[in-house]
C-alpha distance (Angstrom), angle and dihedral (degrees) to the residues before:
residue distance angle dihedral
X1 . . .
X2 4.19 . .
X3 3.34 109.9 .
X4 3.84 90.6 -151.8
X5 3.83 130.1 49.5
X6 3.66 110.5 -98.3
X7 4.18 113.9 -99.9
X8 3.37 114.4 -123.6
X9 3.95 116.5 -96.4
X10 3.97 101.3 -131.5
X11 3.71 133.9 61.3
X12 3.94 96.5 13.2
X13 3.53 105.7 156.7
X14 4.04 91.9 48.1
X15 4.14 75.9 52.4
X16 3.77 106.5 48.9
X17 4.27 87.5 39.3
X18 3.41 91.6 46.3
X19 4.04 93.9 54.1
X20 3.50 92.5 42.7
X21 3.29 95.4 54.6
X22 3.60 94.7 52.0
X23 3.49 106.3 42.2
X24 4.21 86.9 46.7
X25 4.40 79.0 56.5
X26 3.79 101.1 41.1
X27 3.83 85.9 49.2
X28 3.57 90.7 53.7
X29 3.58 96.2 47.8
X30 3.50 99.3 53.5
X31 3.95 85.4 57.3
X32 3.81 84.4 51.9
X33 3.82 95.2 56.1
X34 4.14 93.2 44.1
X35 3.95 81.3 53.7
X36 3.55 95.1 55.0
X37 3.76 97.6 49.3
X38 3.53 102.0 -149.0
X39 3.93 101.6 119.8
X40 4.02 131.8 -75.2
X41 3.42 144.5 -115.7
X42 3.99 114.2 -84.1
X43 3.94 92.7 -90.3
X44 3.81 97.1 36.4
X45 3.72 80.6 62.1
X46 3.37 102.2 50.8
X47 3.72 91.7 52.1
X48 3.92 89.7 47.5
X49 3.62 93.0 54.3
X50 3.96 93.3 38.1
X51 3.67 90.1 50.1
X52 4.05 94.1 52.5
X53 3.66 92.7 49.4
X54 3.28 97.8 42.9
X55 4.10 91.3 54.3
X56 3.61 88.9 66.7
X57 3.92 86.0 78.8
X58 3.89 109.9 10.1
X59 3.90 118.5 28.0
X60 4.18 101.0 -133.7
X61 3.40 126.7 162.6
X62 3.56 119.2 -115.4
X63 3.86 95.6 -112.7
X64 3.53 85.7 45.3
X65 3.85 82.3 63.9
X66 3.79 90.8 47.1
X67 3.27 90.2 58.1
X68 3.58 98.1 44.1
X69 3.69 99.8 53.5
X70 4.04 88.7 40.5
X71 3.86 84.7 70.2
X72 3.67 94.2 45.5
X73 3.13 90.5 55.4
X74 3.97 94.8 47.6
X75 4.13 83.1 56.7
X76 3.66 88.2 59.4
X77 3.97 89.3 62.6
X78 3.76 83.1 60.4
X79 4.29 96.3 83.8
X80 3.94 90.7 31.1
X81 4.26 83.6 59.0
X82 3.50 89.9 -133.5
X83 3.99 124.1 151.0
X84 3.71 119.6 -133.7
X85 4.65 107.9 -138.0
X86 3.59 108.9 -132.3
X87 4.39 87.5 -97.4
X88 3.94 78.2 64.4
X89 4.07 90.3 62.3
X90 3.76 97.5 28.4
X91 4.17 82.9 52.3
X92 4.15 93.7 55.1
X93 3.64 87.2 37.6
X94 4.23 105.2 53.7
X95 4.12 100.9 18.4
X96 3.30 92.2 80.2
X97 3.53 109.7 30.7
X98 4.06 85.3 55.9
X99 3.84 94.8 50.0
X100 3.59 93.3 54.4
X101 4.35 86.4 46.0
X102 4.04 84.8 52.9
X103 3.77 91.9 50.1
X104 4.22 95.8 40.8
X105 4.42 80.6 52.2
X106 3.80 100.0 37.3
X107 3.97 123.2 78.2
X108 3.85 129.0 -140.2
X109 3.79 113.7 -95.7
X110 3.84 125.0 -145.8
X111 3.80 94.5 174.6
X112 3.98 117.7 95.6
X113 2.98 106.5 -153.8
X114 3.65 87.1 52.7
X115 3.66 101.3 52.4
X116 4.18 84.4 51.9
X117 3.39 88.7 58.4
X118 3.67 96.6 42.5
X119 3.73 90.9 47.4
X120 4.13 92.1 49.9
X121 3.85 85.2 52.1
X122 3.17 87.3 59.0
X123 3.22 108.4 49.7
X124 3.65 96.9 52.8
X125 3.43 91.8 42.0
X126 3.69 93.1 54.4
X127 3.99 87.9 50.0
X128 3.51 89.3 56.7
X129 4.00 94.5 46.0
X130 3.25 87.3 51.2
X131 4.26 99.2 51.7
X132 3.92 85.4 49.2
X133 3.96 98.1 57.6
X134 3.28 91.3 36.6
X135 3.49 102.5 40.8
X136 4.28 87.6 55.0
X137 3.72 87.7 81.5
X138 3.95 89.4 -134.7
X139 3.83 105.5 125.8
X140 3.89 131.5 -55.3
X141 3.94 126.6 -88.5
X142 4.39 112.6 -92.3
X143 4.05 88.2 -106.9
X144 4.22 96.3 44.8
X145 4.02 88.2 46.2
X146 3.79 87.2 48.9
X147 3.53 89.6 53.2
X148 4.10 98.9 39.5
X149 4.02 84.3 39.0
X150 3.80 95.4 59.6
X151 4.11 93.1 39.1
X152 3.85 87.6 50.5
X153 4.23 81.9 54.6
X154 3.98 94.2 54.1
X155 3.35 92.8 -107.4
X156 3.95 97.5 139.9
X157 3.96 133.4 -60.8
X158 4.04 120.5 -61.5
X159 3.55 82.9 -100.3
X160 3.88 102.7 50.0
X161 4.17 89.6 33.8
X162 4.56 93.3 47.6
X163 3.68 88.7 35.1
X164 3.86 94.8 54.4
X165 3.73 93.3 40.1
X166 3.81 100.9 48.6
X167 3.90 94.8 38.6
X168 4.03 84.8 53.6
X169 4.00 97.3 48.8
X170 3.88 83.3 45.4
X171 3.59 97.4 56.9
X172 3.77 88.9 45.8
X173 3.20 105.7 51.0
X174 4.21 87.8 40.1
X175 4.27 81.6 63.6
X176 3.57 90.8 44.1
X177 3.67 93.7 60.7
X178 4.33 99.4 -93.8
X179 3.87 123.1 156.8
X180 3.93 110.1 -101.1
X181 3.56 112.4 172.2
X182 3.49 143.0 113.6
X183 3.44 105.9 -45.3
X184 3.81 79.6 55.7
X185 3.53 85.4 77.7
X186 3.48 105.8 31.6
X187 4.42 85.4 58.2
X188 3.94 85.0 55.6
X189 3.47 96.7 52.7
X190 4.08 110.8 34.5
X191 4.28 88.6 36.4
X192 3.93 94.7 74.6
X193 3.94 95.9 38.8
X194 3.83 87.5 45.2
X195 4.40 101.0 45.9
X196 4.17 81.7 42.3
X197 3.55 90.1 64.8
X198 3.63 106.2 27.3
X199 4.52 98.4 43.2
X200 3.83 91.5 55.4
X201 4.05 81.3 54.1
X202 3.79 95.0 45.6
X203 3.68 110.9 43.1
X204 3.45 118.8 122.5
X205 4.06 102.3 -126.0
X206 3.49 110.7 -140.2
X207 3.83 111.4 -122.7
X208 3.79 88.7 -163.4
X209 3.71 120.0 85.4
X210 3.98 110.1 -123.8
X211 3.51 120.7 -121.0
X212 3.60 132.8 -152.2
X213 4.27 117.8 -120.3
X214 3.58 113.9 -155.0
X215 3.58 124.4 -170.7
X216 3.49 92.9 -137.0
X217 3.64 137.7 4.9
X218 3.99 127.2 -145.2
X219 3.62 114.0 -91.5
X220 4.22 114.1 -139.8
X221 3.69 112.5 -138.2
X222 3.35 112.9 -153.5
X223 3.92 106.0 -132.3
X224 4.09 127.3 -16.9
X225 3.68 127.4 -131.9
X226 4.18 85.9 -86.4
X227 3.93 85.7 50.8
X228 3.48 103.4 -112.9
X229 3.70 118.8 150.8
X230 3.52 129.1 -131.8
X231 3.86 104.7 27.6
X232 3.62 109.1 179.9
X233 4.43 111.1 -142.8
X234 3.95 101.5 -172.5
X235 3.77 122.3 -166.8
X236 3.96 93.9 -99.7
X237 4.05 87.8 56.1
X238 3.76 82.7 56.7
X239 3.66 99.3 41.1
X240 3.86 86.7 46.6
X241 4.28 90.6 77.5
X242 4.24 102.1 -56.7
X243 4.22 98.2 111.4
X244 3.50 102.5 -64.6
X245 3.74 97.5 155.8
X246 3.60 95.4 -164.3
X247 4.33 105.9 33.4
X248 4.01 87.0 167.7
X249 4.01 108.2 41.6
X250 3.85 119.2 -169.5
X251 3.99 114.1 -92.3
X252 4.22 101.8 -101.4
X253 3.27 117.2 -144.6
X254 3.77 112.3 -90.3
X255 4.14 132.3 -150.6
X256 3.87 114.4 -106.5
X257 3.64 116.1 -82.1
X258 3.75 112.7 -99.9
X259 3.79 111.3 -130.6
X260 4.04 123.4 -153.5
X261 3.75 100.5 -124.2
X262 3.88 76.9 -138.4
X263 3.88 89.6 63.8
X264 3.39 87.1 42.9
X265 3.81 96.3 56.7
X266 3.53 97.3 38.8
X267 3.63 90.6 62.0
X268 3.67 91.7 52.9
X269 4.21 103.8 -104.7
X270 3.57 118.2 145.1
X271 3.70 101.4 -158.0
């Protein structure tokens, strides 16, 4: 069984740049938006307030606790049988390792108008971050597969299912002492307008056409006992009682469900 979704076979160097490159950027704008102190997105607070109530016992860093809770998270695609892409690792692994090397670089500001600017760069900046490793085509991030995971499951709709999870980590991490303010809300509202016009922009097309895989393909029999050619025995005929040794085969695990950012915008998600 691979214990990662495969990687596409065509165009991998665009890919593997591509991700890099945003996950190095979305790491560095999340350091941007602690430094301007004007509230985070859902997650970022989470971590925040995770990371100050954790310090009262361990002293971590708060991209250590990125990092941390990103592979939680990854454990919880274990019972939804879902396989993490290599992006998926690659985006536990450098997130928060480059937050923490944006906040170790980047001073405190005082100054307002500064920290509005700061905040707006890094809002757009994270929206385009997040169109690059996305866009690569090499595996969601831990928190979007969690969401996409559970919605693949019947939970609820991507809007119920993100909704629920994001207003939950916010409240959380609000207790635990995390930033909400009003770049809280400005995140919410310019991240969905921004990743629907930037993703369509920086998908990776694949070159390759796709092919179905079946598990099993429809035998042709050549003539029945009434003589008539061409009877068709499909798997479920054979499931149904003809040897089948296995009629009810364990779930595999399965890749993350690819949502159209369309989809996704149409049901009113901003990330």
């Amino acid at each position: 069984m691979r214990l990662l979704a495969p990687i596409p076979v065509d165009r991998r160097p665009r890919r593997f740049v591509q991700l890099l490159a945003g996950l190095l950027l979305y790491g560095a704008t999340m350091g941007m938006m602690v430094r301007a102190v004007l509230g985070l997105d859902p997650w970022d607070v989470f971590h925040q307030g995770v990371t100050a109530w954790i310090n009262h016992w361990i002293p971590l860093s708060y991209g250590a606790v990125i990092t941390i809770v990103s592979v939680v998270v990854l454990l919880l695609w274990i019972p939804l049988r879902q396989r993490p892409g290599i992006g998926t690792i690659a985006n536990a692994a450098i997130i928060g390792f480059t937050t923490d090397a944006t906040l170790a670089v980047l001073p405190t500001f005082t100054n307002l108008p500064t920290r509005i600017a700061l905040m707006t760069v890094a809002i757009v900046g994270n929206a385009v971050a997040g169109a690059l490793y996305i866009g690569a085509g090499l595996g969601p991030g831990p928190r979007d597969g969690l969401m996409t995971g559970l919605v693949a499951r019947g939970v609820g709709s991507i809007r119920v299912v993100r909704t629920t999870i994001e207003l939950t980590v916010l409240a959380v991490g609000w207790i635990l002492g995390g930033v909400v303010g009003v770049g809280t809300v400005l995140y919410a509202l310019a991240i969905g307008p921004l990743l629907h016009l930037l993703l369509p922009r920086l998908m990776v097309k694949s070159a390759v056409p796709q092919t179905v895989r079946v598990n099993r393909v429809p035998e042709a029999v050549g003539a029945g006992p009434s003589g008539t050619a061409g009877e068709i025995r499909g798997a479920a005929v054979v499931a149904a009682g003809q040897g089948d040794p296995n009629p009810h085969p364990r779930p595999e695990f399965h890749d993350p469900v690819a949502v159209d950012p369309d989809q996704i915008w149409e049901d009113g998600e901003g990330r």
